[in-house]
GULO-986748 format. One record per residue: residue in three letters; x, y, z of N, C-alpha, C, O in turn. Coordinates in pm, whole numbers, padded with zeros to 5 digits, always signed. Layout:
REM GULO-986748
ALAXYZXYZXYZXYZ;...
END
This chain:
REM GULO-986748
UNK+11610-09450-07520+11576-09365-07633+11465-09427-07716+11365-09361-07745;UNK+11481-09557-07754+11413-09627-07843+11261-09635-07738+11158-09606-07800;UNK+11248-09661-07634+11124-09668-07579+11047-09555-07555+10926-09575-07545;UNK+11102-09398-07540+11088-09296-07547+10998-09219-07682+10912-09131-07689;UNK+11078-09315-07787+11026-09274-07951+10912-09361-07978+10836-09314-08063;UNK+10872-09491-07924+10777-09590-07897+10662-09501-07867+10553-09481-07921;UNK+10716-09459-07774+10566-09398-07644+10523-09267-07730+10403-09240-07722;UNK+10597-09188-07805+10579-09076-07879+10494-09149-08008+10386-09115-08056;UNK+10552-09222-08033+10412-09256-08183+10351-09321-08126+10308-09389-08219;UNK+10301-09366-08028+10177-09413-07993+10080-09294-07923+09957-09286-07928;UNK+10162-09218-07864+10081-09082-07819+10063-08971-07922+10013-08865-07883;UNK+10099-08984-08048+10049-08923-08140+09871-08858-08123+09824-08745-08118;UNK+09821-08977-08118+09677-08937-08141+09637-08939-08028+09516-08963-08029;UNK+09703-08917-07859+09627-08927-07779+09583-08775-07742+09603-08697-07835;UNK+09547-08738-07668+09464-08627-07612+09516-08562-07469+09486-08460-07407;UNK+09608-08672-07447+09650-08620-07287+09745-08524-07276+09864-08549-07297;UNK+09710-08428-07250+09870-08310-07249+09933-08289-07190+10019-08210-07227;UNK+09938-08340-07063+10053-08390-06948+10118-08512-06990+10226-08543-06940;UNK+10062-08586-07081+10143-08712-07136+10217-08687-07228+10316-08760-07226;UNK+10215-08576-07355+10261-08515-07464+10389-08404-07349+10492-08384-07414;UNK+10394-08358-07250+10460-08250-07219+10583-08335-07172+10705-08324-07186;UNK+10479-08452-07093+10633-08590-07024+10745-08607-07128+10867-08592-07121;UNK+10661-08645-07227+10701-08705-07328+10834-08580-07360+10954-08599-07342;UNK+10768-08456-07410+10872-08379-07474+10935-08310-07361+10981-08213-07421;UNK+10968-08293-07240+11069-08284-07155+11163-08423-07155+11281-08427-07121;UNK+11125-08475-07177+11246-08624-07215+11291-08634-07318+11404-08677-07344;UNK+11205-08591-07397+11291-08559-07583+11373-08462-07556+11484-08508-07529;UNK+11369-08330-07550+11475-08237-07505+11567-08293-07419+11682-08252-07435;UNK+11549-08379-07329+11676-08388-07202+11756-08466-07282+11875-08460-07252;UNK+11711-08580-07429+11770-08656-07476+11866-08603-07603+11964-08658-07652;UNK+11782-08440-07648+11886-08386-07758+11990-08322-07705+12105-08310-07749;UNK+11936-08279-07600+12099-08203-07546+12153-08282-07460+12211-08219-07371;UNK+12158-08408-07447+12266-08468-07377+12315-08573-07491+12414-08642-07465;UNK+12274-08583-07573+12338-08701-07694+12235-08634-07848+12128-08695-07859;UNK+12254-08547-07934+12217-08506-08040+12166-08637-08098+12051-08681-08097;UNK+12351-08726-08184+12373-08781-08224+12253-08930-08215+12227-09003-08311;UNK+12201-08942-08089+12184-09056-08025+12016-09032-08027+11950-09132-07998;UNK+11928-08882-08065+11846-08900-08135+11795-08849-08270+11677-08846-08305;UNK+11888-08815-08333+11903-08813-08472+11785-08974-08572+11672-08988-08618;UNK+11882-09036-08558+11762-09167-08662+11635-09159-08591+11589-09271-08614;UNK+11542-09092-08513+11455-09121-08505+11363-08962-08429+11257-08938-08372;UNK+11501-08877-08481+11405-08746-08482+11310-08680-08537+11274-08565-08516;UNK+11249-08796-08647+11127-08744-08719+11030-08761-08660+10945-08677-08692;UNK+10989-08847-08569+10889-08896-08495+10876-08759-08392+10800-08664-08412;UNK+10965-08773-08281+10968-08663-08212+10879-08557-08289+10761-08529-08267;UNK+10975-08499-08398+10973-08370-08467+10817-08369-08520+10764-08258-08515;UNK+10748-08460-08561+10580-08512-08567+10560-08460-08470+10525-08342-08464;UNK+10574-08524-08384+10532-08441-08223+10481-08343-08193+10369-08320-08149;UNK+10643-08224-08239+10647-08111-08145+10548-08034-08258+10461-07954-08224;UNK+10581-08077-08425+10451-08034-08469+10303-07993-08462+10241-07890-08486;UNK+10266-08142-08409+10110-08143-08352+10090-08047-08293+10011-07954-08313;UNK+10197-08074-08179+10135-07976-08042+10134-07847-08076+10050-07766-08039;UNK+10230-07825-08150+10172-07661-08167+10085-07623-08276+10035-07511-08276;UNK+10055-07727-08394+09957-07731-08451+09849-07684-08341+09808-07568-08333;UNK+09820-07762-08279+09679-07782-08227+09703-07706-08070+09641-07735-07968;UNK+09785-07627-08078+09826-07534-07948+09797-07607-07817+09720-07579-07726;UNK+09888-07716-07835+09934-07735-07693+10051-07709-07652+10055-07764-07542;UNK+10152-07658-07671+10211-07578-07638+10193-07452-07669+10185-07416-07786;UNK+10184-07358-07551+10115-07235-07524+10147-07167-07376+10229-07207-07294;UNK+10072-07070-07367+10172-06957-07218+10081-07059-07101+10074-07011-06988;UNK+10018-07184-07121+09935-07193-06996+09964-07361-06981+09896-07428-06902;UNK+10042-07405-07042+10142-07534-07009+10222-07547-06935+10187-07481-06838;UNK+10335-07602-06911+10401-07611-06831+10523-07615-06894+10632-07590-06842;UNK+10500-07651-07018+10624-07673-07112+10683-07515-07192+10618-07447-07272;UNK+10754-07501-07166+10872-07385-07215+10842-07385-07351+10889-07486-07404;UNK+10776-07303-07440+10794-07319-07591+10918-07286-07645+10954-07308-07761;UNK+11004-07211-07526+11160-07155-07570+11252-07266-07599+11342-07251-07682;UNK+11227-07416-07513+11297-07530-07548+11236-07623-07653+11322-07681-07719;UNK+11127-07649-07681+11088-07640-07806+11168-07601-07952+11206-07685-08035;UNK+11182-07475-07961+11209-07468-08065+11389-07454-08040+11459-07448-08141;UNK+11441-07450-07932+11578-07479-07926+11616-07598-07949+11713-07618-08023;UNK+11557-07688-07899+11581-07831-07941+11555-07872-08070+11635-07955-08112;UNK+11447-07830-08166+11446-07806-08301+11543-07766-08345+11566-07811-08458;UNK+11625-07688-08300+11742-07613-08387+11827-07707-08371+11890-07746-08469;UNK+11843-07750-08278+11949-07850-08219+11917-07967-08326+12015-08012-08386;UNK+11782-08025-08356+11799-08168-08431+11824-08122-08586+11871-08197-08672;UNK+11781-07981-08606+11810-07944-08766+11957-07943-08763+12024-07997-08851;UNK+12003-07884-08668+12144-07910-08737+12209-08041-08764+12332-08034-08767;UNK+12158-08159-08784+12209-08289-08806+12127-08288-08946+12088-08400-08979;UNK+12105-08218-09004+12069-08171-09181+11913-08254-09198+11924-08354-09269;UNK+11842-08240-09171+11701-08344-09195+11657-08324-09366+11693-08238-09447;UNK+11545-08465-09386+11537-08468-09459+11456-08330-09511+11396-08256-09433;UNK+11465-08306-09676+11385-08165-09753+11225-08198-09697+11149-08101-09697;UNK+11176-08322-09651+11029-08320-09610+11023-08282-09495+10959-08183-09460;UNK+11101-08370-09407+11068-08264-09265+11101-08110-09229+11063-08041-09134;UNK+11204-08072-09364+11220-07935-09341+11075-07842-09343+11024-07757-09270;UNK+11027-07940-09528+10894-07845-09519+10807-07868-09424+10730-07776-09398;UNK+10798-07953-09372+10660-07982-09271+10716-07908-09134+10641-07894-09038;UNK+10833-07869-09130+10820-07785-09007+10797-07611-09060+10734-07530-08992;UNK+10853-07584-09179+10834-07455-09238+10664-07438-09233+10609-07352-09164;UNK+10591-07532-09317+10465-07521-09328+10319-07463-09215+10207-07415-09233;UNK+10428-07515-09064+10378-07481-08945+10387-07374-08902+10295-07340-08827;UNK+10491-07279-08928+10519-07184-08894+10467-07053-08904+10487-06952-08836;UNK+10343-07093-09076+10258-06991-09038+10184-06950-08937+10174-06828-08923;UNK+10104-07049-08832+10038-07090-08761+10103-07043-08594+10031-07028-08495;UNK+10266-07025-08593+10275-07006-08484+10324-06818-08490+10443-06785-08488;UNK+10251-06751-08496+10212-06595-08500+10154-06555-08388+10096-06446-08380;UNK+10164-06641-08292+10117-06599-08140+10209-06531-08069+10326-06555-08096;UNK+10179-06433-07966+10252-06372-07898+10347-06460-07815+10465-06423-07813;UNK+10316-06565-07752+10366-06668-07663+10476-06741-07760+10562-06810-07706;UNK+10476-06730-07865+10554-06826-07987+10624-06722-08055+10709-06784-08118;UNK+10646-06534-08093+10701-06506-08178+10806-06484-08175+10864-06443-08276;UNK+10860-06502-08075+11013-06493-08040+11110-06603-08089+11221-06604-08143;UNK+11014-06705-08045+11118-06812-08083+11109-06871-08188+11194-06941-08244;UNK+10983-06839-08225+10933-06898-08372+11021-06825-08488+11074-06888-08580;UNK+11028-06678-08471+11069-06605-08538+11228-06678-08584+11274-06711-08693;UNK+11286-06682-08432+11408-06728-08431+11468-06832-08471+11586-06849-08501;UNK+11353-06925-08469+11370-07056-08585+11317-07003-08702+11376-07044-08802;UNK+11268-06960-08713+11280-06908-08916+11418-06875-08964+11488-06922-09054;UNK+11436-06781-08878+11577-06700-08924+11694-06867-08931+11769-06929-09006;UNK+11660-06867-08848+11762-07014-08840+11792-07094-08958+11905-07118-09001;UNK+11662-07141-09012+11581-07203-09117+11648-07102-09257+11729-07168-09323;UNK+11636-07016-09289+11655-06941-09355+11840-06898-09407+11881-06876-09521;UNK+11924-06898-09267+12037-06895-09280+12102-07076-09280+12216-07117-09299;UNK+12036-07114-09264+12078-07286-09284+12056-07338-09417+12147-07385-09485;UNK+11912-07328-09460+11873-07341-09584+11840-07216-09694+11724-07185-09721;UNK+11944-07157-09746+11890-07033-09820+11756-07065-09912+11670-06977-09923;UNK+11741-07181-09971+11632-07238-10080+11528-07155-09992+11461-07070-10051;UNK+11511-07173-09855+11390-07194-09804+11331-07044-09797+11219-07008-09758;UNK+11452-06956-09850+11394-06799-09795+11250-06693-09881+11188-06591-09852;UNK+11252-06797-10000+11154-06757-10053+11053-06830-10068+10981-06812-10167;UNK+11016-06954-09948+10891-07040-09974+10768-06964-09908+10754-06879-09820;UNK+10686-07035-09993+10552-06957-09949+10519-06962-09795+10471-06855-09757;UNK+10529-07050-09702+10492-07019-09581+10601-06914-09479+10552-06840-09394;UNK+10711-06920-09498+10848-06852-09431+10734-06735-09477+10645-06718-09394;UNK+10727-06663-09584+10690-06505-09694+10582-06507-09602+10559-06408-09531;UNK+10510-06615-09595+10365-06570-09525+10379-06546-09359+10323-06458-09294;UNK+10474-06654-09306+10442-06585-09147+10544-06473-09132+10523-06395-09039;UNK+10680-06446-09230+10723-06308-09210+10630-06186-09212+10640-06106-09119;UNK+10542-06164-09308+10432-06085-09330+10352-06076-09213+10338-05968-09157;UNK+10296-06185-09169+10244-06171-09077+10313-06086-08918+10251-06010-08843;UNK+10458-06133-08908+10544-06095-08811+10562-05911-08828+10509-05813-08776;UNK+10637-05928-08902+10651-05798-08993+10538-05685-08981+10589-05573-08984;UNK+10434-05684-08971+10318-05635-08960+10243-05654-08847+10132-05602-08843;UNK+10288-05727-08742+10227-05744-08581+10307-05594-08504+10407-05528-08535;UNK+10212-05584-08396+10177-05468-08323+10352-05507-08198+10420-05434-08126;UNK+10359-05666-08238+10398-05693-08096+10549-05735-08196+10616-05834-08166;UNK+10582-05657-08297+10722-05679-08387+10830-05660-08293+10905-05757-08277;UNK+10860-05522-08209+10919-05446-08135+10919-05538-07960+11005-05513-07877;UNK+10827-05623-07940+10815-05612-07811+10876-05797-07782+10908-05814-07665;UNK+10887-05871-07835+10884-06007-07865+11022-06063-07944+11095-06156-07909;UNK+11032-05971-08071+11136-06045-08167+11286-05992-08145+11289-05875-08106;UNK+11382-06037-08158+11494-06028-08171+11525-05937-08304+11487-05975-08415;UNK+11613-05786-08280+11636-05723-08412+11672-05808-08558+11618-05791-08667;UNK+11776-05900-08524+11842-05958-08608+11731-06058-08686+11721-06059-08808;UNK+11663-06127-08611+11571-06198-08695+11479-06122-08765+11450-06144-08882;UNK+11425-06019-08688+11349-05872-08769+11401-05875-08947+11342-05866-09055;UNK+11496-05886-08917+11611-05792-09046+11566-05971-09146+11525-05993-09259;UNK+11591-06036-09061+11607-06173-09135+11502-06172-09249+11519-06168-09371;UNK+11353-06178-09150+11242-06207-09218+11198-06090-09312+11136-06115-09415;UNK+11229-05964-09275+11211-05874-09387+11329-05882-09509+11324-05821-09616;UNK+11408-05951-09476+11479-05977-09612+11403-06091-09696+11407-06096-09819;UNK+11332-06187-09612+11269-06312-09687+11180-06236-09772+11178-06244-09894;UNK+11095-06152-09689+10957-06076-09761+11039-06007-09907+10998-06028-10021;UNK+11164-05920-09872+11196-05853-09974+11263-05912-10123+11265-05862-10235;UNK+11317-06045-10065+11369-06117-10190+11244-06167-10244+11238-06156-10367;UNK+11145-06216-10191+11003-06268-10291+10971-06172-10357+10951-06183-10478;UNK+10955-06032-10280+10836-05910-10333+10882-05805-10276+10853-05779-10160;UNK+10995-05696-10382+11087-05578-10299+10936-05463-10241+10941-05348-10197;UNK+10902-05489-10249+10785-05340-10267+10655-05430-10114+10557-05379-10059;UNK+10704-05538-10097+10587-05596-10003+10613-05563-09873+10519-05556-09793;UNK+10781-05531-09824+10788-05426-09697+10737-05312-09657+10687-05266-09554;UNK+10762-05278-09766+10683-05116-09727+10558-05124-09723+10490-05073-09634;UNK+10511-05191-09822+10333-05202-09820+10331-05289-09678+10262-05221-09602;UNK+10351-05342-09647+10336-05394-09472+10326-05260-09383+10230-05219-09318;UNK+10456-05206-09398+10492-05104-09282+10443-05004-09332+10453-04908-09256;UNK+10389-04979-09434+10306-04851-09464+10262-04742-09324+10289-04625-09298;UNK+10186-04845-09257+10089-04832-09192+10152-04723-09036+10091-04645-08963;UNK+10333-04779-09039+10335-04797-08946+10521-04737-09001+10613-04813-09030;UNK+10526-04553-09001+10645-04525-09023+10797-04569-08959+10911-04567-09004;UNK+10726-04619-08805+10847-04631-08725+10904-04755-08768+11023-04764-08797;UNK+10815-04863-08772+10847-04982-08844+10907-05018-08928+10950-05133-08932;UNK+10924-04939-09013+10971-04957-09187+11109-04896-09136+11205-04966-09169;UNK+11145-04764-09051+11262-04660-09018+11343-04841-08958+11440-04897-09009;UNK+11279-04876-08868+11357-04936-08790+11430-05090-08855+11532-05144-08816;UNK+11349-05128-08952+11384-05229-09016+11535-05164-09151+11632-05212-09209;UNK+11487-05077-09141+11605-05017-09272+11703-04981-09186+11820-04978-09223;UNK+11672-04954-09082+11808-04914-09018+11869-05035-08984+11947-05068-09073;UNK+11866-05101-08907+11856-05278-08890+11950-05347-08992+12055-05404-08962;UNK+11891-05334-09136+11928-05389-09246+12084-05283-09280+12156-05357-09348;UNK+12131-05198-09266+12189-05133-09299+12328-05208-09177+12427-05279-09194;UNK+12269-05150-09071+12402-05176-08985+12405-05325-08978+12500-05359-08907;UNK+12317-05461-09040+12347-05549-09067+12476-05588-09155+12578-05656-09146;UNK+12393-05484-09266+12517-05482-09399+12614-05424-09384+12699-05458-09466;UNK+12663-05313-09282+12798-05260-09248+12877-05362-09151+12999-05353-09142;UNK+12818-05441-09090+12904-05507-09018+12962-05637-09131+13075-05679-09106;UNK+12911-05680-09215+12930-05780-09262+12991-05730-09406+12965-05799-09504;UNK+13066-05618-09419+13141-05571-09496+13258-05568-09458+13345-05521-09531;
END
């Protein structure tokens, strides 16, 4: 483990993306077979998986699954990280609004959001919901439930900023209210 987290901050600044993909197929094989066992030193990793999608190396033309990515993220948040690495992974999230990323990205918001309520009205969650919320590819990519999620983030910042999104786009707005409704009947 410890030599694993070595080779990850030293490949921070490298350039090789078959060396960054090694790397994070061994970080994943290491959260889901012992959480616990990389917990103290999941910030480094979590730097990591940052970059790469900062700087889109993880993408539809890698080799690396962005679906385990952000599963394994979920997996190290639930061992409660610190309020900085929360924001520095929130902060990214504007950024991943790609078709190849909105599924799961989405799905770690929602995650993010029902884990940390604080976080449902920070400025980047509001901003890539908006962005989500208002993509062509809302319907074709995201999971209903996270749908409902992030238009609740948008609606607790700014009640009136849904509709002005979905203005554009009647079916959109129908489908999110309906969504939100049989959300709220089940959980009555």
């Amino acid at each position: 483990m410890s030599s694993i987290c070595e080779l990850a901050e030293k490949d921070l600044d490298v350039n090789y993306n078959d060396v960054k993909i090694n790397l994070f197929q061994a970080f994943n094989f290491l959260v889901w077979a012992n959480k616990e066992l990389v917990a103290p030193r999941a910030n480094t990793l979590v730097n990591l998986a940052m970059e790469m999608i900062k700087n889109e190396e993880i993408n539809e033309t890698t080799k690396f699954d962005p679906a385990v990515l952000w599963a394994s993220l979920i997996e190290l948040y639930e061992l409660s990280p610190s309020m900085e690495e929360l924001e520095a992974v929130i902060n990214v999230l504007p950024g991943c609004a790609h078709d190849y990323q909105l599924k799961y990205s989405a799905h770690f918001a929602s995650f993010l959001m029902q884990k940390y309520p604080n976080a449902i009205q920070s400025e980047p969650i509001v901003r890539f919901a908006t962005t989500i919320i208002g993509s062509d590819a809302l319907f074709e990519y995201i999971d209903p439930n996270d749908i409902v999620l992030l238009a609740q983030a948008i609606n607790s910042a700014d009640p009136e900023l849904v509709k002005t999104i979905a203005n554009n786009n009647e079916s959109q707005l129908q489908y999110i209210k309906e969504h939100m409704e049989i959300i709220a009947n089940f959980q009555q």
